[in-house]
N, C-alpha and C positions, 0 to 999 in steps of 0.2 A: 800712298806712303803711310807707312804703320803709324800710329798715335804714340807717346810714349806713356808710359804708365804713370800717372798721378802720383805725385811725393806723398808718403803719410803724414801726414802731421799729428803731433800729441799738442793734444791740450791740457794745460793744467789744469783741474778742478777751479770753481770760483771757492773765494772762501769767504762762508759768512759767519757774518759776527755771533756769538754764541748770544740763544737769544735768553732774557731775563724773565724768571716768573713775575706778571703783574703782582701787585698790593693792593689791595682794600684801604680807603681811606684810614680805618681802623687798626692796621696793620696784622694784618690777617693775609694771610699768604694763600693766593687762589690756587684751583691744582691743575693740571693741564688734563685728569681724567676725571669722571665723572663723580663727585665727591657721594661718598658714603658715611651711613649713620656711626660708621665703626671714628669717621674723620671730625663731624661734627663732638661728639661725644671727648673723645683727643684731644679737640680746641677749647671744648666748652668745660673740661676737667671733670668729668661729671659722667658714669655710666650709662651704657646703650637703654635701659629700662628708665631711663629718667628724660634721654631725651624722646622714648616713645612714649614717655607720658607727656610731657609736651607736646609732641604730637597729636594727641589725644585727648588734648585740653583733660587732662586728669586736673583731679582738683587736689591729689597730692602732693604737690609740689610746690616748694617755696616760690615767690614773686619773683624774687631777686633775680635765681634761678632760672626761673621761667624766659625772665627777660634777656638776660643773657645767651640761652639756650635757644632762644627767638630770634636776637639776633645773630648769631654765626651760622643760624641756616638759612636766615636770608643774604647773608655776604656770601656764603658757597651756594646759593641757589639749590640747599640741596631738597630732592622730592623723594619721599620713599617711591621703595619699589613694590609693585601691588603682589607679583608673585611673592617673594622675599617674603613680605610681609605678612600675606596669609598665610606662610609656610612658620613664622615666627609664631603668628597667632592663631594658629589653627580656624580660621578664616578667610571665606573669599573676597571680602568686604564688599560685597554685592549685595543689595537691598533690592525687593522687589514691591511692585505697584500691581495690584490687581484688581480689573475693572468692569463690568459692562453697563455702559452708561454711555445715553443716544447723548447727552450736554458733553459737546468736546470743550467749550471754554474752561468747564466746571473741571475736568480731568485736566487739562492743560493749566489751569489754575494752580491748583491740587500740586502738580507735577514738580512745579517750578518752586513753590514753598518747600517741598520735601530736599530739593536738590540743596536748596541756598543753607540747609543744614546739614546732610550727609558730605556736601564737599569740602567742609571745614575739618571733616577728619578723618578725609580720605576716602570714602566710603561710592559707590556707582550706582546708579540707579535702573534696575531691567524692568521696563516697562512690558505689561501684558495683558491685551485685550481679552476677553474668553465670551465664551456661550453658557450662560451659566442655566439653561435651559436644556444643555445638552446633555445624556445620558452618560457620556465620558468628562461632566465637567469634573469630578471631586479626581479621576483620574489624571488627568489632563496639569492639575494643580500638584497633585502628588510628582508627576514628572515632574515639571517644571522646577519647583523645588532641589531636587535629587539631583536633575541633570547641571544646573545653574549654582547649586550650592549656597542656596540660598542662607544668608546671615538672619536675614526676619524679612519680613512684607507687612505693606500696609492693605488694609481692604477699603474699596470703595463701595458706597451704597447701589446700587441692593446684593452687591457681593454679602460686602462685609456684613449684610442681616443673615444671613444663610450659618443657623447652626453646626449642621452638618460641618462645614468647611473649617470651622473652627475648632470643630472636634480631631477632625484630621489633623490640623498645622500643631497643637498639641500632641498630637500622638507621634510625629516625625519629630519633634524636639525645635520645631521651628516656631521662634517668639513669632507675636503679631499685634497690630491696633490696629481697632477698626473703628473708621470714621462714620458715628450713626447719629440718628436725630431721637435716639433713644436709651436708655441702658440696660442693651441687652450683653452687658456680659459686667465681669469684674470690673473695677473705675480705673483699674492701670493699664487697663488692655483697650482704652478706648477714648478718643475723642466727640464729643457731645454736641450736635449745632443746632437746640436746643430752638426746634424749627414747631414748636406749639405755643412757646413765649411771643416768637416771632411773628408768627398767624396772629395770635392777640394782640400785637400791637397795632397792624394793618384793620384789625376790624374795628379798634380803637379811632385810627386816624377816619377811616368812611365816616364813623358815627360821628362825629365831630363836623364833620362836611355836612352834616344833615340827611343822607342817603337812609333811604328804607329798603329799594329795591336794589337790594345785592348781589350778584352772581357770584360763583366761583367756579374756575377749570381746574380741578385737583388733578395731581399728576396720576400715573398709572397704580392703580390696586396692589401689583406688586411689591410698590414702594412702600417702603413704612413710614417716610418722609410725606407721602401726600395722605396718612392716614394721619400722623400729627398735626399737620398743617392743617386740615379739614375738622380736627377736634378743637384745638386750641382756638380758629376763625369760629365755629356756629358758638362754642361757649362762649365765650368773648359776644359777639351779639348779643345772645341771650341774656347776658348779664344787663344789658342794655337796652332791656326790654327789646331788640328785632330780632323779626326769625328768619333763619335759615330758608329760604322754601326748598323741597325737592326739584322743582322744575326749573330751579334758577343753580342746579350743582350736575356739572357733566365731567366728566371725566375724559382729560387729557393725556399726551404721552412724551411731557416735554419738548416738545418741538414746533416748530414755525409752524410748518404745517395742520398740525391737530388744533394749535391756538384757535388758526385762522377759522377750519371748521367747525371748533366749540362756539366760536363765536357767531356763527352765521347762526346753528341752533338758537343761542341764546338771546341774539336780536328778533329771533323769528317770534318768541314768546310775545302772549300783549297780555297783560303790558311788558314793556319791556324793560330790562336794568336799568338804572341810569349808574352803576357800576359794577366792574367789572375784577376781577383778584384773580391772576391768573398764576398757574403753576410754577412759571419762570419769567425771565425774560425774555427767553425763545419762543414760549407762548405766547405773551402779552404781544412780541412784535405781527406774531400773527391773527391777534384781535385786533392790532389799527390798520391792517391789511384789509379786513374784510368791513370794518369802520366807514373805512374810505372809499370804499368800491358801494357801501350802503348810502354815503353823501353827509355823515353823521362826522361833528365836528370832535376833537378831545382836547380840551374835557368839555367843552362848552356843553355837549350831547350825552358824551360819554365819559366817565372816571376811568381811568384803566393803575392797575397796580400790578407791579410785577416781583419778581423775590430772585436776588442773585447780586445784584448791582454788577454786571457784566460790561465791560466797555459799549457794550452794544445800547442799554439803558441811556446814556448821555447822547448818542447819536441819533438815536430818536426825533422824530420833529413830531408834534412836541416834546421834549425830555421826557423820560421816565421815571413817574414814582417808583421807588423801589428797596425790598429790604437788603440790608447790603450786609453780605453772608462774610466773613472773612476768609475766601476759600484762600487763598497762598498760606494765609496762618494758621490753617487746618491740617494744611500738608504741611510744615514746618514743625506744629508740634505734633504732630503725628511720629515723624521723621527722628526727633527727639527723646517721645518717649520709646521710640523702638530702640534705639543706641545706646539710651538710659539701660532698657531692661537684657541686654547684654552686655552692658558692662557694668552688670549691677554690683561685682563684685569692687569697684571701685570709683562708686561713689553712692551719691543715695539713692534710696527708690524711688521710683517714677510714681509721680502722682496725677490724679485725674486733672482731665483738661477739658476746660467747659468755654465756647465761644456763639459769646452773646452777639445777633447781628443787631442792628438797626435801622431805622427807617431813613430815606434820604429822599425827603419828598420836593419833585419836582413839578414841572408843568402840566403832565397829564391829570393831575388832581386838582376839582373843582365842584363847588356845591351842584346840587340838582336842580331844572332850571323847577320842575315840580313835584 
C-alpha cells in the first residue's frame, strides 16, 4: 500500500529580541567590530597623530591627554595594527638581535630585557644567530637586514666588536647599539658593561681573603671582554703588591667544558692556586667539576669566583661568588636607546649608558688555608 506524502508544514521564524550594544562602566559604547585608531581618536576628541603619540609614549603630549587617550583604548581593547602601521610610519617595527655567543643565559638574558621595552610600543623582536667567522658573514647581515626590514638592531659581543659590520649597518641607513665592555664606537650607539672596573673589584675582594696564588681562565682572545677582564684583574693585583703569574692565566671559551679543563691545568701546577677567577659562570661551574673529581673542598681548598651572576651561580653547592652583570638591563637599555635614535625626531637624544656590575659574594669564597 503506497505511503501518502508528508504534509508540508511552514514554520515560522523564531523571533529574537534585537540584541543591545554592551556599555563600559564609563559609558563608552563597545563596538561589535574590531575598534580602530580612527574610533579611539572619535571617543577620545583628539586626532589620529595624538593618539599614536600616545601610543608611542611621545613625550609630546599633554597628561591629561594622555590619560584620557589611555583610557578609551583600554575600554575598546584597542591594539594597532602592525601592517597599518608600518604603512603609516614607514616602518616595519621589527627590531633585530644579532649574536654569536656560546653563553645562551647571557643571550637569553639580553633577549628578554630588550623585549620588556620594544613591546611597550609596539615594536618585535627577530632574533639571529650568525657565523661571524664565516666568509659570508657581513653578507648574510646585509640580507637579513633588506629582507626583514629591519627598523635597527642590537649587536652582541663579539658581534657588535666587529668594525666592519658597523660600517655596513651605517651605510644601509640602519640605526644600531652595540652592547661592548668597551668604547669602541660614538657613546649613543653603545652600551658599556664596563667589565675591567668589574675584573678589579674581584681582584680586590681575593686580596682581602688573603690569596697570593691566583689563577685566572679568561675567556676566548676573540673577545675583547676577556682582554679587559684580564687588564683591569692583573692591574688591580698589582696595585696590591701580587702578581699575576703566566702559568697561573689560561685561556678559556666560556663554557662548562673548557672551565672544567682550564681547571684540571691549573690544579696540575705546584704549587697550586688556592683561587681561582674564572671567565663566567659557565666556566667557574666547570672548575668545581674537576674540584671535586680532584677531592679538593670550596672554598675550604679552593676559592672559585665566577662573573655573570646567572641563576646557575646560586644553585651551585657551594653558592657562587659572583660579579652580577646586569644582563636584562643591558638588553633594555639597549632596546631603548635604539627606539630613542629613531624616533629621535620627537624626543631627545639618546645618551650613553654605562652599567656597572657588582660583586655578590657567596660561599665559594674563603681565605687560604696557606
Amino acid at each position: 500500500m503506497a505511503k501518502k506524502p508528508a504534509k508540508k508544514t511552514s514554520r515560522r521564524p523564531v523571533q529574537q529580541a534585537p540584541r543591545s550594544r554592551p556599555h563600559s562602566p564609563a559609558g563608552i559604547t563597545l563596538l561589535d567590530k574590531k575598534p580602530t585608531i580612527n574610533d579611539v581618536a572619535r571617543l577620545a576628541n583628539v586626532s589620529k597623530k595624538t593618539v599614536s603619540r600616545v601610543i608611542n609614549e611621545s613625550p609630546f603630549v599633554r597628561e591629561e591627554t594622555r590619560k584620557r587617550v589611555a583610557e578609551i583604548i583600554e575600554k575598546l581593547g584597542f591594539s594597532p595594527d602592525p601592517q597599518a602601521r608600518g604603512l603609516a610610519f614607514r616602518r616595519s617595527f621589527l627590531m633585530g638581535l644579532i649574536y654569536d655567543n656560546p653563553n645562551a643565559p647571557y643571550v637569553i638574558n639580553i633577549q628578554e630585557g630588550a623585549l620588556s621595552a620594544l613591546r611597550k610600543k609596539g615594536y618585535e623582536l627577530v632574533v639571529h644567530p650568525c657565523d661571524r667567522t664565516s666568509p659570508d658573514f657581513l653578507g648574510d647581515i646585509r640580507h637579513l637586514v633588506s629582507r626583514q626590514k629591519l627598523d635597527g638592531v642590537v649587536l652582541l659581543p663579539p658581534v657588535s666588536e666587529n668594525p666592519a659590520l658597523a660600517t655596513l649597518l651605517k651605510s644601509l641607513g640602519c640605526p644600531y647599539v652595540r652592547v661592548l665592555s668597551a668604547a669602541l664606537d660614538d657613546l649613543e650607539n653603545v652600551v658599556l658593561s664596563m667589565d675591567r672596573e668589574s675584573a678589579a673589584e674581584v681582584a680586590e675582594h681575593l686580596a682581602k681573603l688573603g690569596h697570593t696564588r691566583i689563577a685566572m681562565i679568561v675567556g676566548p682572545a676573540t673577545y675583547r671582554s676577556a682582554h679587559e677582564r684580564l687588564v683591569g684583574f692583573s692591574n688591580a693585583l698589582a696595585e696590591r703588591n701580587l702578581a699575576l703569574s703566566p702559568q697561573y692565566v689560561v685561556e678559556g671559551q666560556y663554557t662548562f667544558e673548557s672551565g672544567a679543563a682550564c681547571a684540571e691545568l691549573l690544579l696540575s701546577r705546584s704549587p697550586k692556586p688556592t683561587a681561582i677567577f674564572a671567565g663566567n659562570d659557565e666556566t667557574a661551574a666547570g672548575v668545581y667539576r674537576t674540584a671535586y673529581l680532584r677531592g679538593l673542598k670550596i672554598p675550604d681548598d679552593l676559592t672559585v669566583i665566577g662573573f655573570d651572576d646567572s641563576p646557575l651561580a646560586s644553585r651551585l653547592c657551594p653558592s657562587l661568588t659572583t660579579m652580577r652583570q646586569p644582563i636584562r638591563d643591558m638588553g633594555r637599555l639597549a632596546a631603548e636607546k635604539l627606539m630613542a635614535k629613531i624616533a629621535r625626531a620627537e624626543g631627545p637624544p639618546p645618551v650613553a649608558s654605562m652599567m656597572f656590575p657588582h660583586l655578590v659574594v657567596r660561599e665559594s669564597s674563603g681565605r687560604p688555608k696557606d
